[in-house]
C-alpha positions as CSV (number, residue, x, y, z in Angstrom):
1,X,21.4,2.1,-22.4
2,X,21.8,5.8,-22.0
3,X,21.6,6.4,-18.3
4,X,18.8,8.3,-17.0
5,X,18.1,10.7,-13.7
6,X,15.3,11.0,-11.7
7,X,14.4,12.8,-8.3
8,X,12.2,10.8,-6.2
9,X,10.3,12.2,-3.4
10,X,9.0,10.0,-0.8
11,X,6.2,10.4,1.7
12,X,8.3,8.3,4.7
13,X,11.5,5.9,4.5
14,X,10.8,3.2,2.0
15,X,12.8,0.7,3.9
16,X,12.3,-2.0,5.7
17,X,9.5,-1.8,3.1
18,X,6.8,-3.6,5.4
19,X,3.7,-1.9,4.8
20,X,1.5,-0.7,1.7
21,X,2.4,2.6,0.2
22,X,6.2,1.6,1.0
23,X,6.3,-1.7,-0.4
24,X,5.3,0.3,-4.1
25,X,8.1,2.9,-3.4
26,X,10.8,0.5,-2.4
27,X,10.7,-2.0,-5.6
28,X,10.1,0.5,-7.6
29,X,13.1,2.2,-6.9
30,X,14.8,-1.5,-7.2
31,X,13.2,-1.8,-10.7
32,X,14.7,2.0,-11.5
33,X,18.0,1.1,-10.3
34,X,18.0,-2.1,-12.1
35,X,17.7,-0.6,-15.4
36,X,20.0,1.9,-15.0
37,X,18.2,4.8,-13.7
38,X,20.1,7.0,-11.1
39,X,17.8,8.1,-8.4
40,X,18.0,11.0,-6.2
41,X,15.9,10.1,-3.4
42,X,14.2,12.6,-1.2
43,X,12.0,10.7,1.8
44,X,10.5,12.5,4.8
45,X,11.8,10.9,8.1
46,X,9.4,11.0,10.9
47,X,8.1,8.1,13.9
48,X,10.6,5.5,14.6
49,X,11.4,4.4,10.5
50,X,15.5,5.1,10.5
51,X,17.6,6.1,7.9
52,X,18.6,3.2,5.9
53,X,21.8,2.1,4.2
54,X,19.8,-0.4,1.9
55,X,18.6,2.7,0.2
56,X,22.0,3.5,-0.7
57,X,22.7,0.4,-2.4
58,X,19.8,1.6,-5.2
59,X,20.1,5.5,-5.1
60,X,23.2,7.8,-5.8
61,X,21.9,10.2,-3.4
62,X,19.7,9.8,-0.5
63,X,18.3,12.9,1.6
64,X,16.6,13.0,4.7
65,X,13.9,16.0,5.9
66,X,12.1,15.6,9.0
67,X,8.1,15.5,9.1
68,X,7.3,18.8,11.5
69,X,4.4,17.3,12.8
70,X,3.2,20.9,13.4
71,X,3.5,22.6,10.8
72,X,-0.1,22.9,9.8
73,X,-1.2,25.2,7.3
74,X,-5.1,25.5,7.3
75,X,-5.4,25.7,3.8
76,X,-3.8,22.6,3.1
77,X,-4.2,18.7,4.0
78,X,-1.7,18.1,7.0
79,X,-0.3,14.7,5.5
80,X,1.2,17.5,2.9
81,X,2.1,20.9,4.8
82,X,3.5,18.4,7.5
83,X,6.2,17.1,4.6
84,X,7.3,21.1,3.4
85,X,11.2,21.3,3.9
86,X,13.1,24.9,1.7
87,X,16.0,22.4,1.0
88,X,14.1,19.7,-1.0
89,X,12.8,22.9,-3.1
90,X,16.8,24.0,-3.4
91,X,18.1,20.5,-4.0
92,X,15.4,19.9,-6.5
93,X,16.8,23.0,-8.1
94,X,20.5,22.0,-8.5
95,X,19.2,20.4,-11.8
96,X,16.8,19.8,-14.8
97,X,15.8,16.3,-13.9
98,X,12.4,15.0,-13.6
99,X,10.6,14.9,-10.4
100,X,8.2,11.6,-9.2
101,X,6.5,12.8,-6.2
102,X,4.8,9.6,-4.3
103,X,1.4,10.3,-2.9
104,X,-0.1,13.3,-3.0
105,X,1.2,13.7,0.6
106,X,5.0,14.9,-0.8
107,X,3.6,17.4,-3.5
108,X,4.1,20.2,-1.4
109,X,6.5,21.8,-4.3
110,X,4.9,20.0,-7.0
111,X,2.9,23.6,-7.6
112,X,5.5,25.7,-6.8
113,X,6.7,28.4,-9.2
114,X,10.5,27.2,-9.3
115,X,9.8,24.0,-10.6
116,X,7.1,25.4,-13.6
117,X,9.2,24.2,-16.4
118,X,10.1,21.2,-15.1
119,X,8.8,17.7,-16.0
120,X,6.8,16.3,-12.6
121,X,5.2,13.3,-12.2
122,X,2.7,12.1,-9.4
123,X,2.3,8.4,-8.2
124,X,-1.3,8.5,-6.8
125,X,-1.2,5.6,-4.1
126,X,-4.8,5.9,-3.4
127,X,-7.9,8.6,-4.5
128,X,-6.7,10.1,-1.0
129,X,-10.4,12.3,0.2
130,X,-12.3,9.3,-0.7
131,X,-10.0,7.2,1.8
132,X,-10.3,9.3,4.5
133,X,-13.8,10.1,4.0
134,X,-14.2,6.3,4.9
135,X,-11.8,6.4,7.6
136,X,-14.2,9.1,9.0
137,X,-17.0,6.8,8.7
138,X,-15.4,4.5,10.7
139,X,-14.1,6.3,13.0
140,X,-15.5,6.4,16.8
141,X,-13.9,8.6,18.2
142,X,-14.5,12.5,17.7
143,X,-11.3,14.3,18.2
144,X,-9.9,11.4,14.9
145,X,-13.2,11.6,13.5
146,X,-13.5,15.3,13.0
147,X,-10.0,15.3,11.8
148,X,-10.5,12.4,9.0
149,X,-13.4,14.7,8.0
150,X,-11.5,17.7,7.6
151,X,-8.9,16.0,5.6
152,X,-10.9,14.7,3.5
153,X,-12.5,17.9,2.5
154,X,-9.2,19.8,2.6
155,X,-7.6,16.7,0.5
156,X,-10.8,17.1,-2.8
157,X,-10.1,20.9,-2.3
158,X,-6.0,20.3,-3.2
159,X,-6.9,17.3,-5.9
160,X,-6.6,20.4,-8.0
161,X,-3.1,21.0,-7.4
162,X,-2.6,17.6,-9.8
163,X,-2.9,19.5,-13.2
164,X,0.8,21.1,-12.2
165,X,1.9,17.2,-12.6
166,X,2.7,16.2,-16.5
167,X,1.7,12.8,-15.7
168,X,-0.2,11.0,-13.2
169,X,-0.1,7.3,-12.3
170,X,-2.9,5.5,-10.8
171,X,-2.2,2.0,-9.1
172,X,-5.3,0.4,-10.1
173,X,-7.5,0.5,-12.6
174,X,-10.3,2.1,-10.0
175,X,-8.8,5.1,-9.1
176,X,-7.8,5.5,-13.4
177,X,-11.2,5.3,-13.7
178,X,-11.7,8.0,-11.2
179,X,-8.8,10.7,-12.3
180,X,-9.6,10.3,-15.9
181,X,-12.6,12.7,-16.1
182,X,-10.9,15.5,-14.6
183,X,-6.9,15.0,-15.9
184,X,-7.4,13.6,-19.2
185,X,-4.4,11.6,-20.7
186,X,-1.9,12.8,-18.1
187,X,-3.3,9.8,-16.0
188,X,-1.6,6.4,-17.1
189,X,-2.5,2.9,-15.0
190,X,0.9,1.9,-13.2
191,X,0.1,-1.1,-11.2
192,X,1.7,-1.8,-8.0
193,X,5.4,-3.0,-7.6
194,X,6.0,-5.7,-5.5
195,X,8.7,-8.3,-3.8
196,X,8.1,-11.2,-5.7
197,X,9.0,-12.2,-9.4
198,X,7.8,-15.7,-9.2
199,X,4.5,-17.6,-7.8
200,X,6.1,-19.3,-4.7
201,X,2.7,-21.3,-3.1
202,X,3.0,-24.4,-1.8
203,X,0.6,-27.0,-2.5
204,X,-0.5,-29.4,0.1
205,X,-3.0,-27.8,3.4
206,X,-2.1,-26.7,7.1
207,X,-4.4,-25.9,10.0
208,X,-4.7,-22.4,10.6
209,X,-6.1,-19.2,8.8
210,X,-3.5,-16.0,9.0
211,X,-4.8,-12.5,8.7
212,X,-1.6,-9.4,8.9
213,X,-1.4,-5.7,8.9
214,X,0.2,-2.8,10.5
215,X,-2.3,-2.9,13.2
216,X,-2.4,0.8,14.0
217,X,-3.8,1.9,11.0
218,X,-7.6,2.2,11.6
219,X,-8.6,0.3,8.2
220,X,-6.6,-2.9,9.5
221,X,-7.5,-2.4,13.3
222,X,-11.4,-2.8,12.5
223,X,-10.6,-6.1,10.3
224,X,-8.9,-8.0,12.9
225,X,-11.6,-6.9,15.3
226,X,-14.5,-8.0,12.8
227,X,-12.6,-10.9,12.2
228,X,-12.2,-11.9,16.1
229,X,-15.5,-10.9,16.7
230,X,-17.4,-11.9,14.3
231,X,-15.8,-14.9,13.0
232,X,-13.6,-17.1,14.4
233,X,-14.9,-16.6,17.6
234,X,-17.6,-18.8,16.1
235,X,-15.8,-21.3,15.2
236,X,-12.9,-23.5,16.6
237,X,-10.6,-23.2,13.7
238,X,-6.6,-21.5,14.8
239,X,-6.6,-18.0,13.8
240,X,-2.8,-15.9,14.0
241,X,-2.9,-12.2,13.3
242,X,0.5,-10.9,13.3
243,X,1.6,-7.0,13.1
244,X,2.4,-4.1,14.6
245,X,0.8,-1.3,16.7
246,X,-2.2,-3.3,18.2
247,X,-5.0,-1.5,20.0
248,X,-5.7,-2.5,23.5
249,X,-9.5,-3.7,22.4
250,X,-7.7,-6.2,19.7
251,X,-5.2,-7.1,22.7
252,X,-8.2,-7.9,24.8
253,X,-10.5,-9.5,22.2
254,X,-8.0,-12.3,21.1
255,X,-7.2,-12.9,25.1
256,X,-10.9,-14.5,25.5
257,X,-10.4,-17.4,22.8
258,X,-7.8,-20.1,23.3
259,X,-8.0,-20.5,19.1
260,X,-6.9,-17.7,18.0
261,X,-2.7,-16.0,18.6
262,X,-1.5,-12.3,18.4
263,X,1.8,-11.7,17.3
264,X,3.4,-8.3,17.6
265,X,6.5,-6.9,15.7
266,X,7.7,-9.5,14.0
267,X,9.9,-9.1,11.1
268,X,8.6,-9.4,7.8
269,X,10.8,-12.8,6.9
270,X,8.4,-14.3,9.7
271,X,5.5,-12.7,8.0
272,X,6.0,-13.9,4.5
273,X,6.5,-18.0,6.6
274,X,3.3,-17.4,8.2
275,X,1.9,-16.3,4.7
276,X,3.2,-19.0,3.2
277,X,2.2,-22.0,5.8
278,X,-1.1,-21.1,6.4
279,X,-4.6,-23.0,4.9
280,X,-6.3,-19.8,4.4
281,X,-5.1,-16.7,4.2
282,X,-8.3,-14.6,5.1
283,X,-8.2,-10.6,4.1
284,X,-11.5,-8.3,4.5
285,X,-11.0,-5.2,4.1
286,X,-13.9,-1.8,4.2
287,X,-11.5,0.4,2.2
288,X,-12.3,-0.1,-1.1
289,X,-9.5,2.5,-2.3
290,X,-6.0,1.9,-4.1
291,X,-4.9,-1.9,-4.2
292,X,-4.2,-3.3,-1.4
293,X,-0.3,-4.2,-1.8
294,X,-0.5,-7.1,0.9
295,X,-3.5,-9.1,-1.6
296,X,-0.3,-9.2,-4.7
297,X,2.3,-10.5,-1.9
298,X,-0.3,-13.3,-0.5
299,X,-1.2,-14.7,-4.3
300,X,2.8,-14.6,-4.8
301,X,3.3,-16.3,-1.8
302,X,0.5,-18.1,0.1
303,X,-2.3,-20.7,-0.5
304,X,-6.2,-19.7,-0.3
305,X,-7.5,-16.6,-0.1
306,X,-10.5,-15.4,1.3
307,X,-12.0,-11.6,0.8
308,X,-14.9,-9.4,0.5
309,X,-15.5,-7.3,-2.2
310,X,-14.3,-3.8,-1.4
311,X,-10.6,-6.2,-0.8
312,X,-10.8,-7.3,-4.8
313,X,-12.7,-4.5,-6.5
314,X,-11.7,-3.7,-10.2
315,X,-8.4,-5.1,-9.3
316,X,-8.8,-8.2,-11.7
317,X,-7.4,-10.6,-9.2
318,X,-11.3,-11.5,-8.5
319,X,-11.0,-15.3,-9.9
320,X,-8.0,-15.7,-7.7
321,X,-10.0,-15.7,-4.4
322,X,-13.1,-16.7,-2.6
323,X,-15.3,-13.7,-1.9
324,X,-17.4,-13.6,1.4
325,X,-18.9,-10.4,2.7
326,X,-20.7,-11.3,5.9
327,X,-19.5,-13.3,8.7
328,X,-21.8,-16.3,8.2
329,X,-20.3,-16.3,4.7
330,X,-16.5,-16.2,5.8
331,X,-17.6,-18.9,8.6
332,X,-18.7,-21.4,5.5
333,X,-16.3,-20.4,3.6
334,X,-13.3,-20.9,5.9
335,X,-15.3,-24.6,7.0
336,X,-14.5,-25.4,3.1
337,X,-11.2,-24.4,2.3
338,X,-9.6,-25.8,5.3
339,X,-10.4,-29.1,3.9
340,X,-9.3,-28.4,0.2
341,X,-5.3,-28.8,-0.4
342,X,-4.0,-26.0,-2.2
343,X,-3.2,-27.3,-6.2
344,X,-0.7,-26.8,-8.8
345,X,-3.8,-25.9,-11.3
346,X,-4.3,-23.1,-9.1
347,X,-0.5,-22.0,-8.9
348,X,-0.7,-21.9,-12.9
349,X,-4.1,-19.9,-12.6
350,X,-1.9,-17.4,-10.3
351,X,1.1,-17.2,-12.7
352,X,-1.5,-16.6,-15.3
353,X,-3.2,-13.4,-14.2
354,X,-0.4,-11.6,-12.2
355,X,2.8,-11.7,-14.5
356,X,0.7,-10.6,-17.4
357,X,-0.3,-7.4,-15.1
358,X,2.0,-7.4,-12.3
359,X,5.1,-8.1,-13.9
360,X,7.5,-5.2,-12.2
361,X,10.3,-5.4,-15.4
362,X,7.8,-5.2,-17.9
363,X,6.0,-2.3,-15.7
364,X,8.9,0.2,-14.7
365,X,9.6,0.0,-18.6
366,X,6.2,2.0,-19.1
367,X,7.6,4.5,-16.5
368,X,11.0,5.0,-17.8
369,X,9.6,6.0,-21.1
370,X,8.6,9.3,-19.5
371,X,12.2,9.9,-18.3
């Protein structure tokens, strides 16, 4: 195979690759590298994500650029005049490679004059104003809520910045649906890469429901809460959340019932065990934007699953959960599962939905065609 190049420019460090948008970049640099792609990655460094050498193992080159957190441009969406850096532009310029620019947060450059004859791409991780309109909505605060707002507007304003991209890849099906009006056949569906080339489940049943996330983030914050409040504060059966970041509130919520466990900053081997061992593996969300990357990990990995609709919709994975979108619902719904064993009729049901659509070989192929 004729080797191909490709710079890659990254929104954070892909690695450890233990949340969302970072789990798609980091196996899909794997999947590159495995079929002989050389990658030049370029990832902006900022909070306390390290420089990796695991990277190295993948990429030929890895640079680093730090976020300036203050380097705010009024005309533009922070999460991308926060990730500007002249030396990305220069090394970008040292050849005639194609660029992938992940998330519209690194395409500071993608519309820069420089780089007009070159072929770009754009990984859309999510339809990025209509995320944090919601996160606006949900917000309570007003200094956070009045910046999600004004995000959001600044973010529809740039959306038109994505014609200087020769193709665009959506992650699900949703957001294609969404891009299509506006970019034509530059968009293409690209579904999310992933950890996991096999369905690992175990059959059998255990005693406790699991719910994880990276607990800062607002979107995951108010699901734990709804779920302590609202649900298995109901009910007697063991609840663990596990993650990082946790609010005080959370901290103080899961203090008042003896059922239910917080776990903070454990590694993601531990996560993928408790994944793996629990009866129910119970995942609201009220972001219905993107995929959510943790929903493909659990059907790889754990036993039931239990979500509303905004968690499943237009992903196709639908028939592989149990949908519940009030409490009461998830309070029946959790009383029934805990008292099915997970079977081997629905391991095969897994293994026949996601490797016909979330098979990562069979998926990067579609990507290195545009290389």
């Amino acid at each position: 195979m004729e080797l191909k190049h490709l710079h890659i420019v990254a929104f954070d460090v892909p690695y450890p690759a233990n949340y969302g948008g970072v789990i798609d970049v980091f196996y899909k640099i794997k999947s590159l590298h495995k079929f002989g792609v050389q990658i030049q990655l370029h990832l902006f460094q900022y909070g306390d994500r390290l420089p990796q050498q695991e990277l190295e193992k993948y990429c030929v080159q890895v640079t680093y650029y730090k976020r300036k957190a203050f380097d705010v441009r009024f005309w533009l969406p922070y999460i991308v005049s926060t990730r500007s850096a002249p030396e990305l532009l220069a090394n970008l310029l040292k050849d005639d490679a194609p660029i992938l620019f992940e998330a519209i947060h690194s395409s500071f450059y993608m519309s820069h004059p420089a780089l007009q004859s070159r072929f770009k791409m754009l990984r859309m991780h999510n339809i990025e104003h209509d995320y944090y309109k919601l996160l606006a909505k949900q917000e309570s605060g007003l200094f956070k809520k009045i910046y999600y707002q004004t995000e959001a507007f600044l973010l529809g304003l740039y959306q038109q910045k994505l014609h200087h991209a020769q193709a665009i890849f959506a992650i699900s099906s949703n957001d294609l649906q969404k891009l299509a009006p506006e970019f034509g056949k530059k968009v293409h569906l690209l579904p999310a890469f992933h950890a996991n080339d096999s369905i690992k489940s175990k059959t059998g049943q255990s005693d406790f429901c699991f719910y994880h996330g990276k607990l800062s983030v607002a979107e995951n914050h108010h699901a734990a809460l709804f779920l302590v409040n609202e649900v298995f504060s109901k009910i007697q059966t063991k609840f663990i959340i596990a993650g990082s970041g946790a609010h005080l509130d959370l901290k103080n919520a899961v203090q008042k019932y003896p059922t239910i466990t917080l776990l903070e900053n454990i590694d993601q081997e531990q996560i993928n065990q408790l994944v793996a061992n629990a009866q129910i593996n119970v995942m609201p969300t009220f972001q219905p934007t993107g995929i959510k990357l943790k929903l493909i990990n659990v059907l790889y990995l754990g036993r039931h699953v239990l979500v509303n609709n905004e968690m499943v919709q237009a992903t196709g994975l639908e028939a592989l959960t149990l949908i519940a979108n009030t409490a009461e619902e998830m309070q029946a719904s959790i009383a029934q599962l805990m008292e099915i064993p997970f079977s081997n009729e629905e391991i095969e049901n897994r293994k026949a939905v996601l490797n016909s659509y979330f098979d990562t070989d069979v998926n990067v192929q579609q990507l290195i065609q545009f290389l």
